[in-house]
C-alpha positions as CSV (number, residue, x, y, z in Angstrom):
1,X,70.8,20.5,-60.7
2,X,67.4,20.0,-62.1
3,X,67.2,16.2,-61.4
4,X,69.0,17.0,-57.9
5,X,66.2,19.5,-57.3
6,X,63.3,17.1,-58.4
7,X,64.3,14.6,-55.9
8,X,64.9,17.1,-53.0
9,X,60.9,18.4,-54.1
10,X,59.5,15.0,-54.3
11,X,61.6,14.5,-50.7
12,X,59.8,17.4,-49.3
13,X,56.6,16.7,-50.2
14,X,56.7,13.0,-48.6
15,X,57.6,15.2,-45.6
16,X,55.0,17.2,-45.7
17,X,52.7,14.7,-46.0
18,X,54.2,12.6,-43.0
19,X,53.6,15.4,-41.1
20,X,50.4,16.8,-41.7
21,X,48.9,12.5,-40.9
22,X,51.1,12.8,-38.0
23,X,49.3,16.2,-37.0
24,X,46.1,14.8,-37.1
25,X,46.8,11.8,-35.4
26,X,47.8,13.8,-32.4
27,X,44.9,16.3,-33.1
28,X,42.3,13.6,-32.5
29,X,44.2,12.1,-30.1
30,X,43.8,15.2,-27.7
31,X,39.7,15.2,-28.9
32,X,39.5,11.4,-27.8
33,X,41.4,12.1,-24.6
34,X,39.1,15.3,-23.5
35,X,35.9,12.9,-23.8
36,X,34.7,12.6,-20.0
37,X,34.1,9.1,-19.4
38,X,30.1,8.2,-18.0
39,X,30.6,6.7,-14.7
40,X,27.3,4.8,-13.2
41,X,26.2,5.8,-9.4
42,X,26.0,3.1,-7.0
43,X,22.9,1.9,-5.5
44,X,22.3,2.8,-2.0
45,X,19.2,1.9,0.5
46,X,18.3,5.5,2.0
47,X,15.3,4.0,4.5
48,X,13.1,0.9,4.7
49,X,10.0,1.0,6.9
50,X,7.2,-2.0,7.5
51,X,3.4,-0.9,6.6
52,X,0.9,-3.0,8.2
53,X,-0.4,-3.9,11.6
54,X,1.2,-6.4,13.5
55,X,-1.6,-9.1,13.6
56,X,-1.7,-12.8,12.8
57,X,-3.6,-12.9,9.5
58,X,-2.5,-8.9,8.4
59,X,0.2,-8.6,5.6
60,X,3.1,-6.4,6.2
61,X,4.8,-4.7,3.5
62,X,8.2,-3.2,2.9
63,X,8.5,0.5,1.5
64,X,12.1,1.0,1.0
65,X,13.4,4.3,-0.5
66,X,16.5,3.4,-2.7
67,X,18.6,5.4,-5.3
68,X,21.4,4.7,-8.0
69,X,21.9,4.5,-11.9
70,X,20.9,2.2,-13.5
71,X,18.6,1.9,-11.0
72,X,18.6,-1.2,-8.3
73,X,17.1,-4.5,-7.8
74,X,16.0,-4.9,-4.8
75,X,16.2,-8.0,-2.4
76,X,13.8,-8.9,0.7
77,X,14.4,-11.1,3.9
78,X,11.8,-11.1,6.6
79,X,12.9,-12.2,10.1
80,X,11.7,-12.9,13.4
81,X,13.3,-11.3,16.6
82,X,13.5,-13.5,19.5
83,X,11.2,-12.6,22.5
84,X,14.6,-13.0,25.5
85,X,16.8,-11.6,22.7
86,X,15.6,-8.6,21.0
87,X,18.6,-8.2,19.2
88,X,18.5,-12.2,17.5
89,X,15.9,-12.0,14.8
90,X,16.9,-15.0,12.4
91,X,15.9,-15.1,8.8
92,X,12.2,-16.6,8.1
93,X,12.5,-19.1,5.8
94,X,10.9,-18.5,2.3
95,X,9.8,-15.3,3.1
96,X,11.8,-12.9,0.2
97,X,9.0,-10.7,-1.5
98,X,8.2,-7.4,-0.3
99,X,5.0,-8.5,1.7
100,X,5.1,-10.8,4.5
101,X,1.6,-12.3,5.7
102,X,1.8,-12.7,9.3
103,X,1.6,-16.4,11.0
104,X,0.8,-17.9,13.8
105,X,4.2,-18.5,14.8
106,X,5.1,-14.7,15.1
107,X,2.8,-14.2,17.8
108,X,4.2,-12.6,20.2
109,X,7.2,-11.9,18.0
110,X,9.0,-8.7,16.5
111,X,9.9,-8.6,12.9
112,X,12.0,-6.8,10.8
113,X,13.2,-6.7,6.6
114,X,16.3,-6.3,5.5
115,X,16.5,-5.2,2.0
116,X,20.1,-5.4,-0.3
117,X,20.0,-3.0,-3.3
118,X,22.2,-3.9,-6.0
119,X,23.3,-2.4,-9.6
120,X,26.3,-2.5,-11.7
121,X,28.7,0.0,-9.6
122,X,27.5,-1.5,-6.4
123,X,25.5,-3.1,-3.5
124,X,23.9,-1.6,-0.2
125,X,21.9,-2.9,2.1
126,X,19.8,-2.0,5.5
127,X,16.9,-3.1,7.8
128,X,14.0,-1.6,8.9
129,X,13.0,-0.3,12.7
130,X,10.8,-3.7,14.6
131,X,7.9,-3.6,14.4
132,X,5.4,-3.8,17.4
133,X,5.2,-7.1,18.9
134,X,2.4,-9.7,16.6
135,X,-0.9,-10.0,18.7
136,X,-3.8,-12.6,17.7
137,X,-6.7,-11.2,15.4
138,X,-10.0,-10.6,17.2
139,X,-12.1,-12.7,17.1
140,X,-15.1,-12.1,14.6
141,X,-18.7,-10.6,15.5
142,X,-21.1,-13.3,15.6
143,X,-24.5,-12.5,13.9
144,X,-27.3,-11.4,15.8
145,X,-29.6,-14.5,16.5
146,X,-33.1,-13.1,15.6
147,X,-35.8,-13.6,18.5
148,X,-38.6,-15.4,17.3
149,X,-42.1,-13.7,17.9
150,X,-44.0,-15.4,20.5
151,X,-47.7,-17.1,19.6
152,X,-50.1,-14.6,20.2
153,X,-52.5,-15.9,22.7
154,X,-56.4,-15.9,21.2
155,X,-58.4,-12.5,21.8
156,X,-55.8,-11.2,23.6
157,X,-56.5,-8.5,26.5
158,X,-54.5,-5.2,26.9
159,X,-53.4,-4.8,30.0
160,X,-54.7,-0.8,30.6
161,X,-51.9,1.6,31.9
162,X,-53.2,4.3,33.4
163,X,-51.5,8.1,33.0
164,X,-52.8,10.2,35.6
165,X,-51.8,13.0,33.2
166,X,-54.8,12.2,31.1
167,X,-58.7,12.4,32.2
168,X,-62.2,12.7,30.1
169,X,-65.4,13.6,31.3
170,X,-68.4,10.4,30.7
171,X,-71.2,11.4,33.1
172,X,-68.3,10.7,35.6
173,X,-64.7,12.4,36.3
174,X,-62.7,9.7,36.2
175,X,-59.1,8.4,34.6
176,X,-59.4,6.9,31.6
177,X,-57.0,4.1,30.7
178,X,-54.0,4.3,28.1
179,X,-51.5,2.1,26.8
180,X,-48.0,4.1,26.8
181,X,-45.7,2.7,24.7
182,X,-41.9,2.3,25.8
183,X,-39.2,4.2,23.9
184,X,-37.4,2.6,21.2
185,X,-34.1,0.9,22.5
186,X,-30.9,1.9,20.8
187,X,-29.4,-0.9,19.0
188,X,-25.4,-0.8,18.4
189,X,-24.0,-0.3,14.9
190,X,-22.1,-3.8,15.5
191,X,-25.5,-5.6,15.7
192,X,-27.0,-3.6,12.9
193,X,-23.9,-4.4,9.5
194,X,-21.5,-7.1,9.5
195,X,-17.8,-7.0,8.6
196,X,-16.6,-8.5,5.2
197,X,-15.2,-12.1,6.2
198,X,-12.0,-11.9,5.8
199,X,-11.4,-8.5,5.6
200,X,-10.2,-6.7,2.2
201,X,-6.6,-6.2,2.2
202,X,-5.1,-3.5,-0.2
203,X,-1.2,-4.5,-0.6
204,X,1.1,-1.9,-2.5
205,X,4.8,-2.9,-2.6
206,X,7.8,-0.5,-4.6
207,X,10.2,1.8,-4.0
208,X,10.5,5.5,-3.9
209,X,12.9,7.3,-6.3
210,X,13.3,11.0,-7.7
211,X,10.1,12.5,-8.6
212,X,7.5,9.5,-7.8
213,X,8.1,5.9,-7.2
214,X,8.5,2.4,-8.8
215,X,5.2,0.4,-8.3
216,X,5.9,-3.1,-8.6
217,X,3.1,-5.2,-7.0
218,X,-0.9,-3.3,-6.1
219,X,-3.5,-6.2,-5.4
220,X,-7.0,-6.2,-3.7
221,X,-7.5,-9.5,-2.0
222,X,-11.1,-9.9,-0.8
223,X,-14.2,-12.3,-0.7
224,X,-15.7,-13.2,-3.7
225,X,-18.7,-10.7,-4.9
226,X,-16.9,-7.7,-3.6
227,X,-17.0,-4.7,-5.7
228,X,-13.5,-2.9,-6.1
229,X,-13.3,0.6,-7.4
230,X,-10.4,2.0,-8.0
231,X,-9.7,6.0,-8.9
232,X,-7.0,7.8,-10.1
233,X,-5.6,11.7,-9.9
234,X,-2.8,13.7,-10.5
235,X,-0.6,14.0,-13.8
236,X,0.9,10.9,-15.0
237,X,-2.7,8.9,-14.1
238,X,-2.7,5.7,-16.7
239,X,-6.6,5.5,-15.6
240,X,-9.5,7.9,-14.4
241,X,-11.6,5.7,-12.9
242,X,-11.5,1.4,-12.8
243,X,-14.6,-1.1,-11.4
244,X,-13.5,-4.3,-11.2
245,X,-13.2,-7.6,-9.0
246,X,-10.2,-8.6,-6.3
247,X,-7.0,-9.1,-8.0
248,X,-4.0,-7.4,-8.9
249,X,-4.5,-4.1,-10.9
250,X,-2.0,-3.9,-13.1
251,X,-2.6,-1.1,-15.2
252,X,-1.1,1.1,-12.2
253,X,2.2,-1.1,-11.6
254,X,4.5,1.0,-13.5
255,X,6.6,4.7,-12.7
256,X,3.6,7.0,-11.3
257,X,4.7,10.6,-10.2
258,X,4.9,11.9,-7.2
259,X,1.6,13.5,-6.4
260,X,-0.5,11.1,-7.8
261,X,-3.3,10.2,-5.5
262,X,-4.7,6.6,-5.6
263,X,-8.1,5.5,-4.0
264,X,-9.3,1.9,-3.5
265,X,-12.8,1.4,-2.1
266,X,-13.6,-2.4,-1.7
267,X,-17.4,-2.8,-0.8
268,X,-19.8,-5.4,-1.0
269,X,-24.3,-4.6,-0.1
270,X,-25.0,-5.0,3.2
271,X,-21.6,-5.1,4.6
272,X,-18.6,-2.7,6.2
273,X,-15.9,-2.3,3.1
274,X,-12.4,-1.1,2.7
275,X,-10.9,2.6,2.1
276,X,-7.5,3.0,1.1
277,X,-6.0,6.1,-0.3
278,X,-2.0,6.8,-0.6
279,X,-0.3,9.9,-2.2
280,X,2.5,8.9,-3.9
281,X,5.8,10.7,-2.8
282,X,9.6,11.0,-4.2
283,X,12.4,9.8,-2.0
284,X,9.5,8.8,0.2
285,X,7.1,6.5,1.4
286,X,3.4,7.1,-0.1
287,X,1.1,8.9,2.6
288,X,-1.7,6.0,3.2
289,X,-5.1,6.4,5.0
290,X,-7.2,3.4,6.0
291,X,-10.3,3.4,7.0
292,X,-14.2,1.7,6.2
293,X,-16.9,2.2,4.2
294,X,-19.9,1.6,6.0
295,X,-23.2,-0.2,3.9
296,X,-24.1,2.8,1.3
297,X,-22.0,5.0,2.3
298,X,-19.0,6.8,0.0
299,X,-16.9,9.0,2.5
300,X,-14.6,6.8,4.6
301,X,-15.3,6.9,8.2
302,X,-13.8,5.0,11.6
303,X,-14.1,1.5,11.7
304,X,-17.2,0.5,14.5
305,X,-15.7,-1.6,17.0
């Protein structure tokens, strides 16, 4: 009986512990099978839009607003629209960044972007709205061509002018001559500063996602010698305040918040500069003003035609 009942213990026990492994195998079990799996949002284009004026020598610049996680690559194709077709705009070859410089074969031309977003769960695409149809750039303001003085002839003789409204008294009432002098003439603002040749050009390309956007590509292209000065407010500012030459500023292509003001004045002495500012927006394109900075001045003001 005793040996009978220390082989139906040690039975028991090898139960027991059979058991108890099994119960934790099934415990954990249930904890693996309640963990909720991470599953990645797709990307998706929500709106692209063209920035620019449609003129041969202007850049255009996409400004699409996409979303997802991880977040998307994006992908650009220009294309031209067809003057009799609308509706047919082929693909421009070579043109897949997110600025297009406009050509002398758009004239006359319509042009859209189509942009694909694409991340691990997925890919999207859509096109922007055309733009207005490509007109030529005007044609520059020639310099004044100074008048040269004329040789003064030897002991020269005023020609007296008489004013009835003045009279003296010598011995004689009489009128006594007097040389009026003619108003001065109003001289345009055109004739008076010159443009900067070419023309700064601020490009800012990115895309807008919750609470700021992406800043991928911010360049001043102007003549040499021009002065750019860049400034910087709002929280989340990686600079104050920046003087520098033309060129791309890369200290601001990175994740800026949405409210973050940049300003971009591009001047040179003597000539009409550059103003941009833009307010950077979530799920939106940035608010942009341009505008010129006439010679010595610092508020931005309409451009003189």
């Amino acid at each position: 009986m005793g040996g009978t009942d220390g082989i139906t213990d040690g039975g028991w026990g090898m139960q027991r512990r059979t058991w108890l492994a099994a119960y934790l195998a099934a415990g954990l079990g249930i904890l693996v099978g309640a963990a909720p799996a991470v599953a990645d949002s797709p990307a998706k284009v929500e709106s692209v839009t063209i920035q620019g004026e449609a003129v041969v020598g202007a850049t255009l610049t996409a400004v699409v607003v996409a979303t997802g996680d991880p977040a998307p690559t994006l992908g650009y194709q220009w294309a031209r629209c067809d003057k009799q077709q609308p509706k047919s705009c082929p693909a421009i070859a070579g043109a897949t960044t997110a600025s297009y410089t406009l050509a002398g074969a758009d004239l006359g031309h319509q042009l859209i972007v189509r942009v694909t977003a694409t991340n691990t769960a997925g890919t999207d695409g859509a096109k922007s709205a055309p733009t207005a149809a490509v007109v030529a750039a005007p044609e520059p303001t020639p310099d004044p061509t100074p008048t040269p003085d004329p040789t003064p002839a030897p002991n020269p003789t005023p020609t007296p002018m008489p004013d009835p409204a003045v009279s003296v008294t010598t011995g004689q009432v009489g009128l006594v001559p007097v040389a009026v002098q003619p108003p001065p003439l109003a001289v345009p603002m055109a004739m008076l500063v010159r443009y900067l040749r070419p023309f700064p050009v601020v490009r800012v390309a990115g895309y807008s996602v919750r609470g700021g956007a992406h800043i991928s590509l911010l360049r001043v292209t102007a003549p040499r010698g021009t002065l750019v000065a860049i400034t910087c407010r709002g929280r989340g500012c990686p600079l104050r305040r920046l003087s520098r030459g033309p060129g791309r500023i890369h200290q601001l292509e990175r994740f800026l918040p949405a409210g973050v003001q940049i300003t971009i004045r591009a001047t040179r002495r003597g000539y009409i500069g550059k103003y941009v500012s833009f307010v950077v927006r979530g799920h939106a394109p940035p608010n942009r003003r341009d505008a010129c900075l006439l010679p010595g001045a610092i508020r931005p003001a309409a451009c003189p035609r």
